[in-house]
C-alpha positions as CSV (number, residue, x, y, z in Angstrom):
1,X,0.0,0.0,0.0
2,X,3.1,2.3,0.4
3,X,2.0,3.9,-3.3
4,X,-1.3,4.9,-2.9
5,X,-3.1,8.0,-2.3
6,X,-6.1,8.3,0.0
7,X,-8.8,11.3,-0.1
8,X,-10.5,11.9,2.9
9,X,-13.9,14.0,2.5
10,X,-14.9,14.6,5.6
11,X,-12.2,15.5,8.9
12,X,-14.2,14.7,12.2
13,X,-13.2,12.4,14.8
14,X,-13.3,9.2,12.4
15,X,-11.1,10.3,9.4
16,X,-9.0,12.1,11.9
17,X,-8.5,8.9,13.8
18,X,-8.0,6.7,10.7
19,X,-5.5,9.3,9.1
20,X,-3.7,9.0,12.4
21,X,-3.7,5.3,12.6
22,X,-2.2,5.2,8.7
23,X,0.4,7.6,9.4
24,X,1.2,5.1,12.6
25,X,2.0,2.3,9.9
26,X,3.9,3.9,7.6
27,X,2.3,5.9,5.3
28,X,3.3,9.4,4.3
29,X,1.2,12.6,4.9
30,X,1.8,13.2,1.2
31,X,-0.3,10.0,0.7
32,X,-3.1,11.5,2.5
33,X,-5.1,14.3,1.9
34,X,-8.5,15.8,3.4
35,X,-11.4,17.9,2.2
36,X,-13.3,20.2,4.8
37,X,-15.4,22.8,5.0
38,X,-14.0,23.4,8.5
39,X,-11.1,26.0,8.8
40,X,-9.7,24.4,12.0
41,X,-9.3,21.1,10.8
42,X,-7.6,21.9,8.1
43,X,-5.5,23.6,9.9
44,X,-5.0,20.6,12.1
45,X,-4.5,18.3,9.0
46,X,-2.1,20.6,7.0
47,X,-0.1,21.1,10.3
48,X,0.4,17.0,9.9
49,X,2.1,17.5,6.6
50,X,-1.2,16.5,4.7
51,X,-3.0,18.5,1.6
52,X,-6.2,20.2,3.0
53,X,-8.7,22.2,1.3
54,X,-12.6,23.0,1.2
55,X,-12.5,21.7,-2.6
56,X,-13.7,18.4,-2.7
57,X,-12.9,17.9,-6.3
58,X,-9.6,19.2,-5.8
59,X,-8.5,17.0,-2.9
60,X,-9.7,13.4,-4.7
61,X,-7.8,14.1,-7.9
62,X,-5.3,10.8,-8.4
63,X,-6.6,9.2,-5.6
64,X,-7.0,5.3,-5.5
65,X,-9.5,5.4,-2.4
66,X,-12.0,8.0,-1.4
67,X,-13.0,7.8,2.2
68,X,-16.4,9.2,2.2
69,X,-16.7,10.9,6.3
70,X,-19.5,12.3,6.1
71,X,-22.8,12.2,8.0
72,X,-25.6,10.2,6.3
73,X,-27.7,13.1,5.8
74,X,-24.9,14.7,4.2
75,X,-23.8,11.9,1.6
76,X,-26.0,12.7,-1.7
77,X,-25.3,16.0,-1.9
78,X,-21.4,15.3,-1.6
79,X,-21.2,12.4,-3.7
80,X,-23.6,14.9,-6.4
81,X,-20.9,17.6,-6.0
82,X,-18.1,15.5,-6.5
83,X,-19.7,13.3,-9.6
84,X,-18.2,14.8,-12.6
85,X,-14.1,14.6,-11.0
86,X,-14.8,11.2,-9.8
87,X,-15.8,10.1,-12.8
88,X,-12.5,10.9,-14.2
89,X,-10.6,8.2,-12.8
90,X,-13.0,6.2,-10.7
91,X,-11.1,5.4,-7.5
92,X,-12.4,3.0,-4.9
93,X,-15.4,4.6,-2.7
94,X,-14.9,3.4,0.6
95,X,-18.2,4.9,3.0
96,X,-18.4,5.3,6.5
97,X,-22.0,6.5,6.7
98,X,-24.2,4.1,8.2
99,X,-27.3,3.1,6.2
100,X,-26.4,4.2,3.2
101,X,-27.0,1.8,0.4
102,X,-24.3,0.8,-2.1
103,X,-27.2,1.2,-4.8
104,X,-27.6,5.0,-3.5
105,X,-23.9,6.1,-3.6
106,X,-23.8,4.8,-7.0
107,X,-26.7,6.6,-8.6
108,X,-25.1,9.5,-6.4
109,X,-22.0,9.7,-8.5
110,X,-23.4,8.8,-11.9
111,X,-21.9,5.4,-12.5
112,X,-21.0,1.7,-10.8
113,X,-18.6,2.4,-8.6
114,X,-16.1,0.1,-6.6
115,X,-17.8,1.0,-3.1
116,X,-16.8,-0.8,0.3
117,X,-19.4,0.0,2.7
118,X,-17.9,0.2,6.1
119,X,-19.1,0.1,9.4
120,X,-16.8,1.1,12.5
121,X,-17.7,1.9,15.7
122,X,-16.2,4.8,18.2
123,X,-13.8,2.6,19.9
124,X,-11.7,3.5,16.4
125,X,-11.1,7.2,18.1
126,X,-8.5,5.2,20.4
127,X,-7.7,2.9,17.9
128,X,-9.6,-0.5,19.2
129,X,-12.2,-0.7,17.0
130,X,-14.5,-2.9,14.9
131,X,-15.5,-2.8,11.5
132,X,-17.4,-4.4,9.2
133,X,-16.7,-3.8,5.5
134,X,-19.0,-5.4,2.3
135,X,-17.7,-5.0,-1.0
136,X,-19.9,-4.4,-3.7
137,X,-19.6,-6.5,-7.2
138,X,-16.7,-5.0,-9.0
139,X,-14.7,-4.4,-6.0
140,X,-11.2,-6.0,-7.1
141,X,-9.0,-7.9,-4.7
142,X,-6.3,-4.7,-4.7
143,X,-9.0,-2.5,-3.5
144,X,-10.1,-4.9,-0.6
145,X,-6.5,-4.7,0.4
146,X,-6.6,-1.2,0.3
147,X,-9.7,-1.2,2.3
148,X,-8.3,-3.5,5.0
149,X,-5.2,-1.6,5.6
150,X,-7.6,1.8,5.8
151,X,-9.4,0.0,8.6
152,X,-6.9,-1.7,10.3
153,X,-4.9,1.3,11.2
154,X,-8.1,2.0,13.9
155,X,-9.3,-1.5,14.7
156,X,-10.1,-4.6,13.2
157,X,-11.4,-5.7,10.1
158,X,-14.1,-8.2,9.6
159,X,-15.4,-8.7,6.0
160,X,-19.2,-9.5,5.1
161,X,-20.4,-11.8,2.0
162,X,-23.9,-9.5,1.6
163,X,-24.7,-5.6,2.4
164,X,-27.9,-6.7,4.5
165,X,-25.4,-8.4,7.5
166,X,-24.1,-4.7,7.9
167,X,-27.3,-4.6,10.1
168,X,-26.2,-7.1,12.1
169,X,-23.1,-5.5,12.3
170,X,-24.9,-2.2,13.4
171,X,-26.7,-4.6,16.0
172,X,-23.4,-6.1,17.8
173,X,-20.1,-3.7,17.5
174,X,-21.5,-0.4,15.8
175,X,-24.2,0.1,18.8
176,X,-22.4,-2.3,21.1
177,X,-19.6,0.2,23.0
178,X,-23.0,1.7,24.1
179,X,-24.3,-1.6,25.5
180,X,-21.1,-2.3,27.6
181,X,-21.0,1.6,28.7
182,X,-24.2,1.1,30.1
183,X,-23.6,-2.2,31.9
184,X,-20.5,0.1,33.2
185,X,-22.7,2.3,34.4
186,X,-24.8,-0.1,36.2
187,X,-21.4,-1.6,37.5
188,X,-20.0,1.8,38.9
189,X,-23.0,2.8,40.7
190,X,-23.9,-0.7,42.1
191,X,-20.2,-0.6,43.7
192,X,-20.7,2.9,45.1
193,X,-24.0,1.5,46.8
194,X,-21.9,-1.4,47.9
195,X,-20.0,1.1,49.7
196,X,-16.5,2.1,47.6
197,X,-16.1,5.6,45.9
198,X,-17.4,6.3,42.5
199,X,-13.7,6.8,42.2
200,X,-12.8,3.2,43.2
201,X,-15.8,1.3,41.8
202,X,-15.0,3.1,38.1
203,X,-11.5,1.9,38.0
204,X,-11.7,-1.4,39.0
205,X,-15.0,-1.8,36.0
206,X,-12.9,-0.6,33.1
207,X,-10.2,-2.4,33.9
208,X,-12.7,-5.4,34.9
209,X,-14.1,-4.7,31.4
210,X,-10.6,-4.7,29.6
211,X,-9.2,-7.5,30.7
212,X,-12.3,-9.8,30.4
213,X,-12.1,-8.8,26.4
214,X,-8.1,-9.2,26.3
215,X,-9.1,-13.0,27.8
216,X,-11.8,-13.5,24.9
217,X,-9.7,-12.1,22.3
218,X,-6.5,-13.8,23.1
219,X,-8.2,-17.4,23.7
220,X,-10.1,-19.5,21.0
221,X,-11.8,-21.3,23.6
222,X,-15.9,-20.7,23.7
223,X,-16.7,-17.3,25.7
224,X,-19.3,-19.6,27.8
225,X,-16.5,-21.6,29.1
226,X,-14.2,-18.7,29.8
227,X,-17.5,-17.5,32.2
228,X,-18.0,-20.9,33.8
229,X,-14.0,-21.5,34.8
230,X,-14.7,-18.2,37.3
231,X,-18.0,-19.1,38.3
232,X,-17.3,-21.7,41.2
233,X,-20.3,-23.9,42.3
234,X,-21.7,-22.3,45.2
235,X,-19.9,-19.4,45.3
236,X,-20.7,-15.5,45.1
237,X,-20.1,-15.5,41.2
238,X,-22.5,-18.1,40.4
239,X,-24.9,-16.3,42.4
240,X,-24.8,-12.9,40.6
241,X,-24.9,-15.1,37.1
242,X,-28.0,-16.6,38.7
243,X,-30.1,-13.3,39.6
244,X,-28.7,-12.7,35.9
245,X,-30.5,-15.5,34.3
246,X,-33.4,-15.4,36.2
247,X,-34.1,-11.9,35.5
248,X,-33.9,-12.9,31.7
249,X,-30.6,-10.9,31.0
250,X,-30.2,-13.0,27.3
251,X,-33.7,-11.9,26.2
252,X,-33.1,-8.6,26.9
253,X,-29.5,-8.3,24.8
254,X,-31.9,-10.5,21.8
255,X,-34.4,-8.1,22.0
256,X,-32.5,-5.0,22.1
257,X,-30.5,-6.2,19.4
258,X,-33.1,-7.0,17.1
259,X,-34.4,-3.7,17.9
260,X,-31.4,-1.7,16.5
261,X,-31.0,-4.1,13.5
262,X,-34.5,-3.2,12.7
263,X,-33.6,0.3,13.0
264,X,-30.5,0.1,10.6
265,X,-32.7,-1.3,8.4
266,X,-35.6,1.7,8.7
267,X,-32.7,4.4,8.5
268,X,-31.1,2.8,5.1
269,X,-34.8,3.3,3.8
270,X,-35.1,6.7,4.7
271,X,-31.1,7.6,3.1
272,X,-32.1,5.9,-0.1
């Protein structure tokens, strides 16, 4: 990847992250460039070495990816202003803006274009995240690479066979730093109850928190397994689990779930 160009339309938090992350492995700020209507960020941007301007056109010139950062809302009308210079040398689309259909960008920009259709999630600001990327037909196996090595630089990659299971990405890692910050939450402020500080009871969740993930992630053994090897018989963690179960935790994170899939779903209606 050490001779291709990115674009980035689009500097917020997520292309700032991912531009940060790229630079981290290797690539040059003269490989990167950024498009935004914000002064300040360009500023930031240009102070990293990197092309910056408010012309859109300008900035995606040569590039082999364009990294659509944009808010859904936003999309059409960038992808309409940016038509006629894409068009001139069709580089890979990849979009960050969740729900909006491959079909959609497409008629957008006036032609088939390689799009990847990514989904990350916020962890990416401090470079853990998840993503989940779906090519669209036509997508060559040099521009899934290129893709891939985008992604990586915040998080890992996870590739889908069909642009509906984006929903279910949505459902588990795009929504799901929300799901463990509120069972955080519920952790701190139990343990104040319980009688530590709010200082106490925070520190020893997150790091509760981190280290149960570093376990799943660095051990191929089933997560249900992992939870009964510290759940003694008789003991106080198998009586938490219990008041767990019985209180129908498992439905709730189904039905929750299913809830924002079905959301994803409506919005990606609504952006077509």
């Amino acid at each position: 990847m050490v001779d291709k160009t990115l674009a980035f339309i689009g500097g917020g938090n997520m292309a700032g992250s991912i531009i940060g992350g790229l630079l981290n492995r290797g690539f040059e700020p003269a490989q990167l460039r950024v498009s935004d209507i914000v002064e300040a960020n360009r500023d930031r941007f240009s102070e990293m070495g990197l092309f910056a301007s408010d012309d859109s056109s300008l900035v995606i010139q040569g590039a082999d990816a364009v990294i659509l950062a944009v808010k859904p809302q936003q999309l059409k009308d960038v992808c309409e202003s940016i038509a006629p210079a894409l068009q001139q040398n069709r580089p890979l689309l990849i979009s960050i803006a969740a729900g909006v259909e491959v079909a959609a960008i497409q008629q957008w920009v006036g032609y088939d274009a390689a799009v990847v259709r990514c989904m990350p999630n916020t962890p990416a600001l401090v470079l853990t995240g998840a993503s989940g990327l779906y090519a669209a037909p036509g997508v060559s196996d040099e521009q899934r690479e290129l893709a891939t090595a985008a992604l990586e630089a915040v998080g890992i990659v996870v590739w889908v066979d069909s642009e509906e299971k984006l929903h279910a990405v949505t459902a588990v890692s795009g929504s799901g730093p929300a799901y463990m910050f509120l069972m955080m939450e519920a952790m701190v402020t139990a343990g104040h109850s319980l009688g530590l500080s709010p200082e106490t009871a925070r520190e020893l969740t997150a790091q509760t928190a981190l280290g149960a993930a570093r376990m799943v992630q660095g051990n191929d053994e089933d997560i249900a397994e992992l939870r009964r090897r510290v759940t003694s018989p008789g003991g106080t963690t198998e009586r938490a689990i219990r008041v767990f179960e019985e209180r129908g935790l498992r439905r709730i994170f189904e039905d929750a779930m299913e809830a924002c899939d079905k959301r994803s779903r409506e919005l990606g209606e609504e952006l077509r």
